[in-house]
N, C-alpha and C positions, 0 to 999 in steps of 0.2 A: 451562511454558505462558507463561513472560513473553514467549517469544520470536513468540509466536502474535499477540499486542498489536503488536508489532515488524513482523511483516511485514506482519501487514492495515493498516498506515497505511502500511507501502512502497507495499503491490497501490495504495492507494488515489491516493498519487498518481503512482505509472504511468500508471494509469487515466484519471488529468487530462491527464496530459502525451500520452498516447496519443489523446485525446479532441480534444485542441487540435488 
């Protein structure tokens, strides 16, 4: 489950950079 930590702060800054 560490890696669950790991990707939701990947998604999150996709999410930024996707947003910009």
């Amino acid at each position: 489950m560490k890696d669950a930590r790991n990707w939701k702060y990947k998604n999150n800054r996709r999410k930024m950079l996707l947003r910009k």
